[in-house]
C-alpha positions as MATLAB code, in Angstrom:
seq = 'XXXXXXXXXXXXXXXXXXXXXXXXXXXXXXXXXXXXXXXXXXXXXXXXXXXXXXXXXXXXXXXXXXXXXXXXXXXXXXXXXXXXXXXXXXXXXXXXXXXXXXXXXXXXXXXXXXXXXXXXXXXXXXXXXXXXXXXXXXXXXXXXXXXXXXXXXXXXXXXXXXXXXXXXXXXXXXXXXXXXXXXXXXXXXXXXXXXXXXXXXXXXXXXXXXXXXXXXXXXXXXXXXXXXXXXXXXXXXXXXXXXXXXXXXXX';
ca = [
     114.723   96.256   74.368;
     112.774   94.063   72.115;
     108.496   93.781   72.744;
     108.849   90.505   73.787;
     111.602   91.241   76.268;
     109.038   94.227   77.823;
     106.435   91.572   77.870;
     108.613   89.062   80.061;
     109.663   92.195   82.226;
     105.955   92.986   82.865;
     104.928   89.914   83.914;
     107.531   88.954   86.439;
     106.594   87.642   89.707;
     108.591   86.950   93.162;
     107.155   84.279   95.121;
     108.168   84.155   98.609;
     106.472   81.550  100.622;
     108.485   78.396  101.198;
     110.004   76.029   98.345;
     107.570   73.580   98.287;
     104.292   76.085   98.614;
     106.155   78.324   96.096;
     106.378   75.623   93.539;
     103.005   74.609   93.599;
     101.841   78.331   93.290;
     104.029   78.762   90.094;
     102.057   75.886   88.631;
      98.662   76.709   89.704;
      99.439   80.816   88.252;
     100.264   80.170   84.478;
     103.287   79.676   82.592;
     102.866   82.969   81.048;
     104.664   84.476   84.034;
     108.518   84.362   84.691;
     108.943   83.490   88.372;
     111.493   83.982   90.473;
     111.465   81.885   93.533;
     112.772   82.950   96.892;
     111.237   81.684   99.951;
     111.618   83.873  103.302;
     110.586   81.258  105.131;
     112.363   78.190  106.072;
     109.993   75.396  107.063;
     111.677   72.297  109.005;
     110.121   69.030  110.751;
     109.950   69.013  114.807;
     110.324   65.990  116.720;
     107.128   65.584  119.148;
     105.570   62.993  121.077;
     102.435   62.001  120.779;
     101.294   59.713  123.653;
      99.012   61.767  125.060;
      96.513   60.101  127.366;
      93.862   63.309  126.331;
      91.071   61.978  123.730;
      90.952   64.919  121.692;
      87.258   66.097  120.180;
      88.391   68.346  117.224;
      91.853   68.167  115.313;
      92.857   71.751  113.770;
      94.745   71.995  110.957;
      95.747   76.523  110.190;
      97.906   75.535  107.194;
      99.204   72.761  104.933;
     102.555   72.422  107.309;
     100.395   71.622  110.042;
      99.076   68.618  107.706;
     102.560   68.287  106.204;
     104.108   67.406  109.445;
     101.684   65.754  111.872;
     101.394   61.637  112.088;
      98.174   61.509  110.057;
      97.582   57.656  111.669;
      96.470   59.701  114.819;
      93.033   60.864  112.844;
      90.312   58.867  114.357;
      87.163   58.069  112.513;
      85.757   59.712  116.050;
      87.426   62.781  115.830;
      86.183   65.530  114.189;
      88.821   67.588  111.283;
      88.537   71.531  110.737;
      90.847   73.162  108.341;
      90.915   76.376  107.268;
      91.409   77.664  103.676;
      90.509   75.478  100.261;
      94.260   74.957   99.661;
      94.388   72.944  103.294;
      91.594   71.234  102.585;
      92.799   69.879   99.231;
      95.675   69.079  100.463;
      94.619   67.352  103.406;
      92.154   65.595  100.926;
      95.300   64.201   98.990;
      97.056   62.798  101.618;
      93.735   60.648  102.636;
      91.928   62.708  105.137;
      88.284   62.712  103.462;
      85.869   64.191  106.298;
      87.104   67.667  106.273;
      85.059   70.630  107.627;
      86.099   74.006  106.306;
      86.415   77.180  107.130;
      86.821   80.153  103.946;
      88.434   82.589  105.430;
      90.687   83.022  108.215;
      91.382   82.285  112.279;
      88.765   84.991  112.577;
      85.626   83.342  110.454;
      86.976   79.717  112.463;
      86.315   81.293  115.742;
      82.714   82.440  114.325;
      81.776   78.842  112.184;
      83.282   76.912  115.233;
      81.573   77.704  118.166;
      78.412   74.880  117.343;
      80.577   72.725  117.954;
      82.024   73.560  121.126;
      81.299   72.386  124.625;
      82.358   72.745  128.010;
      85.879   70.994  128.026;
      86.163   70.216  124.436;
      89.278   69.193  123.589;
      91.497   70.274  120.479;
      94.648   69.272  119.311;
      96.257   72.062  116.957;
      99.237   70.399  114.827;
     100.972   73.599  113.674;
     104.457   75.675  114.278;
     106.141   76.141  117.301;
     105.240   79.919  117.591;
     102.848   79.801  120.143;
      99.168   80.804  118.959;
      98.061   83.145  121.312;
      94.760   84.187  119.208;
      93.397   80.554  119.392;
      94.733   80.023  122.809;
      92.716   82.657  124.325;
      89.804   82.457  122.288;
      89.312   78.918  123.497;
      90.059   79.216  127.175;
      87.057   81.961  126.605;
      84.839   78.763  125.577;
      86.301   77.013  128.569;
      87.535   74.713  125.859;
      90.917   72.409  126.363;
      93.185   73.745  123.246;
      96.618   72.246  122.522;
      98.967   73.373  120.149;
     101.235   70.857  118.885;
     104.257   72.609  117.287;
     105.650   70.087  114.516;
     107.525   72.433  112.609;
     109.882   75.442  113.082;
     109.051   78.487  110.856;
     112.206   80.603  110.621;
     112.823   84.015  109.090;
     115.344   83.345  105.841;
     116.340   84.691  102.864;
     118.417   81.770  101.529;
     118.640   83.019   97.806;
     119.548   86.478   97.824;
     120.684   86.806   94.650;
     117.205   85.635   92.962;
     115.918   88.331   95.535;
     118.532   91.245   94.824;
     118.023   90.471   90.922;
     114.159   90.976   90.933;
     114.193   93.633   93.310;
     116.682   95.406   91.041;
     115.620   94.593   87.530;
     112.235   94.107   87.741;
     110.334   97.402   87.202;
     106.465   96.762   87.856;
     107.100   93.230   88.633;
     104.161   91.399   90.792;
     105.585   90.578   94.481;
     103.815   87.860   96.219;
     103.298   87.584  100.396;
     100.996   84.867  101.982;
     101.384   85.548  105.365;
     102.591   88.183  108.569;
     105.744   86.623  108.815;
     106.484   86.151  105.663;
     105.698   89.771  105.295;
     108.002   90.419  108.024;
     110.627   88.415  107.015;
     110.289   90.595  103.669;
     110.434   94.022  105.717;
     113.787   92.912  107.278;
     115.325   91.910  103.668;
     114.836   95.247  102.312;
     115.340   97.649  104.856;
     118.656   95.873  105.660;
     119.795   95.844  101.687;
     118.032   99.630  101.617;
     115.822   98.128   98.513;
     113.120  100.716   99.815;
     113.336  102.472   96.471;
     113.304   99.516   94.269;
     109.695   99.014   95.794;
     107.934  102.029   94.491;
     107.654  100.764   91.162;
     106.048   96.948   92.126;
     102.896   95.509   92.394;
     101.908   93.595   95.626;
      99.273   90.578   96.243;
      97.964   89.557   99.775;
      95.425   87.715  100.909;
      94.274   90.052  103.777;
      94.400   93.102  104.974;
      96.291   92.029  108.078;
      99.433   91.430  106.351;
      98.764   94.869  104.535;
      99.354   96.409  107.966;
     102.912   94.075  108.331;
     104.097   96.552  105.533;
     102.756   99.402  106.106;
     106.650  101.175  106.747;
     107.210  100.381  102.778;
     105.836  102.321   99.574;
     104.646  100.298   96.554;
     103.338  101.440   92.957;
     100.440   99.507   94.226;
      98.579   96.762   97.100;
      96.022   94.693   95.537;
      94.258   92.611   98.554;
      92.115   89.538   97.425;
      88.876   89.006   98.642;
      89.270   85.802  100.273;
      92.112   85.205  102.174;
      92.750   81.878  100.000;
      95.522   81.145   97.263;
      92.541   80.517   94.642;
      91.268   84.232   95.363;
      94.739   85.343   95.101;
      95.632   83.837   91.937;
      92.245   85.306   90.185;
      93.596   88.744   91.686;
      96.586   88.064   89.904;
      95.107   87.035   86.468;
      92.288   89.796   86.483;
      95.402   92.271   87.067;
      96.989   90.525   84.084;
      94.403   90.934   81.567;
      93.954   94.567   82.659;
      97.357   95.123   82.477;
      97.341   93.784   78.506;
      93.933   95.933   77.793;
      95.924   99.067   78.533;
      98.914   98.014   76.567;
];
């Protein structure tokens, strides 16, 4: 095998979050990499009504689905927006929602940044899947807060291109696996213990974005976990690249 054929194998990387996320991801990484794209997610829109006689206080928007899917014409100058993560705020920015307050980090830094703006019964309307959101749920009943979770999309464990899955998994020595979330990680898990690919992932790389989803996989061994230190796709990405140029030091 030629150097330049080594170099391509090296610097392979399987992207796993849904179509559209996985896309962007590709473009925002560098076209130095050969992806291979196969979500284990499949995202799809939910019917919901909204004529709700509640005025909400806060609107709550966990991912760029959340934004993706809800009616956007329901954002009142009145209410206030949280996201969390810079890649939901962006987004959210480029589909016209300006007065964003962010959280970096994760449903655990929201429930900390939050709170100063919580009072008794404050209302929040939580656009996201239909998997109910028992963290949140609890946390603000605790606040004596009024928190509804509007699911506007169905997240569903899939692995609808198995054969750009089977051929990285298989060919790709020391390839770079990416996993953005539990149940993507889960959904993962399932794949290869059902094709018993268990071997096949001792000799890849894996990026996360938290140590939470570390713990989804801890029942598989990998040449090696790196998690980012923000649980962001920008932190991941520099992960990524930093990896990269270490990688080409060594040789």
């Amino acid at each position: 095998m030629s150097k330049g054929n080594l170099n391509l194998f090296k610097n392979s990387i399987l992207l796993t979050r849904p179509l559209q996320d996985s896309i962007e991801m590709s473009r925002n990484i560098s076209p130095e990499f050969k992806f291979f794209i196969a979500p284990l997610l499949e995202i799809k829109k939910v019917d919901y009504d909204l004529n709700f006689s509640e005025n909400f206080d806060i609107i709550l928007f966990t991912s760029k689905n959340g934004l993706r899917f809800f009616k956007k014409d329901f954002i009142k100058d009145r209410h206030l927006v949280f996201t969390i993560g810079s890649g939901t705020q962006k987004f959210a920015n480029k589909i016209g929602i300006e007065n964003v307050i962010n959280i970096d980090g994760d449903s655990e830094k929201l429930k900390k940044k939050i709170v100063p703006y919580l009072e008794s019964n404050t209302k929040i309307l939580h656009p996201t899947s239909i998997i109910e959101n028992e963290n949140l749920k609890n946390f603000f009943k605790n606040k004596k807060c009024d928190y509804f979770q509007l699911g506007c999309y169905t997240s569903n464990k899939s692995n609808k291109n198995k054969f750009i899955f089977k051929k990285f998994m298989k060919n790709c020595n020391n390839g770079m696996i990416i996993i953005f979330s539990g149940r993507t990680a889960q959904s993962f898990k399932y794949e290869i213990k059902k094709l018993a690919f268990e071997p096949y992932c001792e000799n890849k790389f894996v990026f996360l974005p938290s140590k939470k989803i570390q713990r989804e996989l801890s029942s598989l061994k990998f040449r090696e976990i790196f998690v980012s230190k923000k649980p962001n796709e920008r932190s991941l990405i520099q992960e990524i690249k930093k990896f990269k140029l270490k990688r080409c030091e060594v040789g």
